[in-house]
C-alpha positions in Angstrom: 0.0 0.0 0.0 1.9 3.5 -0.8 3.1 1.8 -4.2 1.8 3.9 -7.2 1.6 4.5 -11.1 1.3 2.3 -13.8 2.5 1.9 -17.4 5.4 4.6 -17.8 8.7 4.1 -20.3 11.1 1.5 -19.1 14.7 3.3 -18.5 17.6 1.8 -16.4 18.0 3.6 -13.4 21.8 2.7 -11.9 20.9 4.4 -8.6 17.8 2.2 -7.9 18.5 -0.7 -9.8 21.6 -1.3 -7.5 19.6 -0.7 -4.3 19.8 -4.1 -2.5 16.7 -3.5 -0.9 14.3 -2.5 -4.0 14.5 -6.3 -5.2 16.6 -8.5 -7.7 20.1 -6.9 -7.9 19.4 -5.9 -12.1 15.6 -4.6 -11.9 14.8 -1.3 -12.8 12.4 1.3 -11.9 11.1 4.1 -14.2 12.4 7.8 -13.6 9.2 9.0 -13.3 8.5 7.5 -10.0 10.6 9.8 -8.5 8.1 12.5 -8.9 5.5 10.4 -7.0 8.1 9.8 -3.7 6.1 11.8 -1.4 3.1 11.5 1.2 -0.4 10.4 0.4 -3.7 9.3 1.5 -6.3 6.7 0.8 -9.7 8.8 -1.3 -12.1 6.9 0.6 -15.0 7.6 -2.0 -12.7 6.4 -4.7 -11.2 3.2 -2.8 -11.9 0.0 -1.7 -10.9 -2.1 1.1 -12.5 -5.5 0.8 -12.4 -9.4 1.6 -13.9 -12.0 -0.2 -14.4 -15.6 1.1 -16.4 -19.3 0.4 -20.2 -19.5 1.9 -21.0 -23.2 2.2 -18.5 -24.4 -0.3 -20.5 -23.3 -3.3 -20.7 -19.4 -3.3 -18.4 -16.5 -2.6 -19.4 -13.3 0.2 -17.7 -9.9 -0.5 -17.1 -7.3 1.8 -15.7 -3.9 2.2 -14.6 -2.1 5.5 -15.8 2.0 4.9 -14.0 3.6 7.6 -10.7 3.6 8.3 -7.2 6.0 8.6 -4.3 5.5 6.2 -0.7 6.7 6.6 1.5 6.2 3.0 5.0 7.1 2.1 6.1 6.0 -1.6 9.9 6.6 -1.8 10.3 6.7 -6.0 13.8 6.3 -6.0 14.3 3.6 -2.9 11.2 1.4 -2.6 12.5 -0.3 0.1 12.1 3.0 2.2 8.5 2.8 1.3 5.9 2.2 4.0 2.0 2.2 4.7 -0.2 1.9 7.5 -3.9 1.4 7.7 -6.4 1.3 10.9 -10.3 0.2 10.3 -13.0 0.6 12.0 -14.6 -3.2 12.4 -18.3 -1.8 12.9 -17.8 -0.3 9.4 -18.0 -3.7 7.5 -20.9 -4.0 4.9 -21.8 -7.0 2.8 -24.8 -5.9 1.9 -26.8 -7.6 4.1 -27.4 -6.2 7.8 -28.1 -9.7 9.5 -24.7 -10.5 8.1 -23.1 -7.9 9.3 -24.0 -7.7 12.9 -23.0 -11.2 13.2 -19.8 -10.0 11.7 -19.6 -7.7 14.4 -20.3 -9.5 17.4 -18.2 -12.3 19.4 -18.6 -14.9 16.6 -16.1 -13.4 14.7 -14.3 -9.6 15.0 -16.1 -9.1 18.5 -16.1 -5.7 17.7 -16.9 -4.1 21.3 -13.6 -5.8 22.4 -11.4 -5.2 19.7 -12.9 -2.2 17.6 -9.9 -1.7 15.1 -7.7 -3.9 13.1 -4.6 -2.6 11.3 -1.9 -3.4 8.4 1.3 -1.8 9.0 4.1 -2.4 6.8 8.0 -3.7 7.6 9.4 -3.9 4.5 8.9 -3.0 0.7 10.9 -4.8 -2.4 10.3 -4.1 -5.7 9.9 -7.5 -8.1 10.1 -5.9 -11.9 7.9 -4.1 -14.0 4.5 -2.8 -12.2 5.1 -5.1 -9.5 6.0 -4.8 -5.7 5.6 -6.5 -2.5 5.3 -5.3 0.2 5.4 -7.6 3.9 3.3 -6.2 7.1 1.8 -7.3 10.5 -2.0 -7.8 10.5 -3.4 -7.1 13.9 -6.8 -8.3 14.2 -8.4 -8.9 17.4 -5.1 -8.0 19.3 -3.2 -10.5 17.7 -0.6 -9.7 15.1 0.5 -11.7 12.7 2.7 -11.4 9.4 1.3 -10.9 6.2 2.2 -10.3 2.3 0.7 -8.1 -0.2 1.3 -8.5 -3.3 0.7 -4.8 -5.2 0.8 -3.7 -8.7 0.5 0.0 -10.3 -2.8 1.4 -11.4 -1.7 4.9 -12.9 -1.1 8.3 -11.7 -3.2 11.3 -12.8 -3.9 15.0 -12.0 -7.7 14.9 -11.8 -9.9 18.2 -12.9 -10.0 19.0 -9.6 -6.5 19.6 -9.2 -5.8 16.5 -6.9 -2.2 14.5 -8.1 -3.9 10.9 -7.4 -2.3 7.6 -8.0 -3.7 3.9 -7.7 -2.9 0.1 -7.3 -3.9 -2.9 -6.6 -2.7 -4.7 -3.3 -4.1 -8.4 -3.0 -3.2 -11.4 -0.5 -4.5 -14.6 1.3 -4.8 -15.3 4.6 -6.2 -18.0 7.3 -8.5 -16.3 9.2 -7.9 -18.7 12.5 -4.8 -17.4 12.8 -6.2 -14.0 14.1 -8.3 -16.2 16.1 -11.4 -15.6 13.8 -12.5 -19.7 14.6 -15.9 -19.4 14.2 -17.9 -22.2 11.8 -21.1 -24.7 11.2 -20.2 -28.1 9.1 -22.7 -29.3 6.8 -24.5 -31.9 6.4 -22.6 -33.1 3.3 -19.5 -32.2 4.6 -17.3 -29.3 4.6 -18.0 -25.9 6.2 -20.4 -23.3 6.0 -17.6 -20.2 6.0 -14.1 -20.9 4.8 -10.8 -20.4 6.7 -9.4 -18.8 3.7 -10.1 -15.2 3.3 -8.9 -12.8 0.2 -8.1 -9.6 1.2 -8.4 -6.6 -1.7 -7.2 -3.4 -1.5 -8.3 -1.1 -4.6 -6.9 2.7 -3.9 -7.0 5.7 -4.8 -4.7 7.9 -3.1 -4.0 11.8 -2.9 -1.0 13.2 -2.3 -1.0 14.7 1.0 -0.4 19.1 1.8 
């Protein structure tokens, strides 16, 4: 999260292609991301951070948490200096149905009066080639923290008509929701479970530079 821009000319950049900590000794990043290094914000009304995961084995329920802070920092010339923090409000989840929701919520799973915020904040950032980074993080969810991945890839960078320098990406990775402690399930009849461990968590952004 904080990794930006898409599609721009290829050039070799010696300074950052020999940073150790951008990725693969060799790999190089496009001059232009320098002009993005810089402070920025998630644009809520233009963003999305979601989860998807299996209903009784045969279906798939999406989500999207609507309120939350975000902290980014995308270092164009070093991306290993890049970094991104995000803290959501839990009683902000909507999956379009309000039954589902409150159960969400509640002490089944994210027990919300307990533990009203989860949070991704990042330790490192490497950069793989082309429009792709990575970028590692603990995931605290119900007071437990936990390492995670994202894989992220460039979206674009613009100046909208409103003035507003915005860049986007896509940030996507898998995780086993027991891990956090989120245990809750029925089995059915046929076999199986009614809500699978594996969740897919989606981060579509739009951010603003920040000042």
């Amino acid at each position: 999260m904080g990794i930006f821009s898409r599609r721009q000319t290829a050039t070799i950049d010696p300074t950052s292609a020999t940073d150790p900590a951008a990725g693969t000794t060799g790999l190089t990043l496009d001059p232009a991301l320098r002009a993005l290094s810089g402070e920025w914000t998630i644009d809520r009304p233009h963003s999305r951070v979601g989860f998807s995961v299996r209903h009784a084995m045969v279906t798939t329920v999406r989500g999207a948490f609507t309120d939350y802070d975000s902290a980014l920092y995308f270092d164009g010339v070093q991306p290993s200096r890049s970094r991104a923090e995000i803290v959501i409000r839990i009683d902000s989840v909507d999956t379009g149905v309000e039954q589902r929701d409150a159960h969400l919520i509640g002490a089944d799973f994210f027990d919300a009066r307990r533990y009203p915020e989860m949070a991704f904040r990042s330790t490192s950032t490497v950069y793989e080639g082309g429009e792709s980074f990575r970028m590692a993080g603990d995931l605290t969810i119900r007071d437990v923290t936990r390492p995670v991945e994202l894989q992220l890839d460039y979206l674009g960078s613009v100046v909208d008509p409103f003035g507003f320098e915005r860049v986007g990406f896509d940030g996507t990775t898998t995780i086993d929701r027991t891990d956090w402690g989120l245990v809750y399930n029925q089995r059915l009849e046929a076999g199986g479970t009614m809500v699978s461990e594996k969740v897919r968590l989606q981060f579509d952004i739009s951010a603003i530079r920040r000042g």
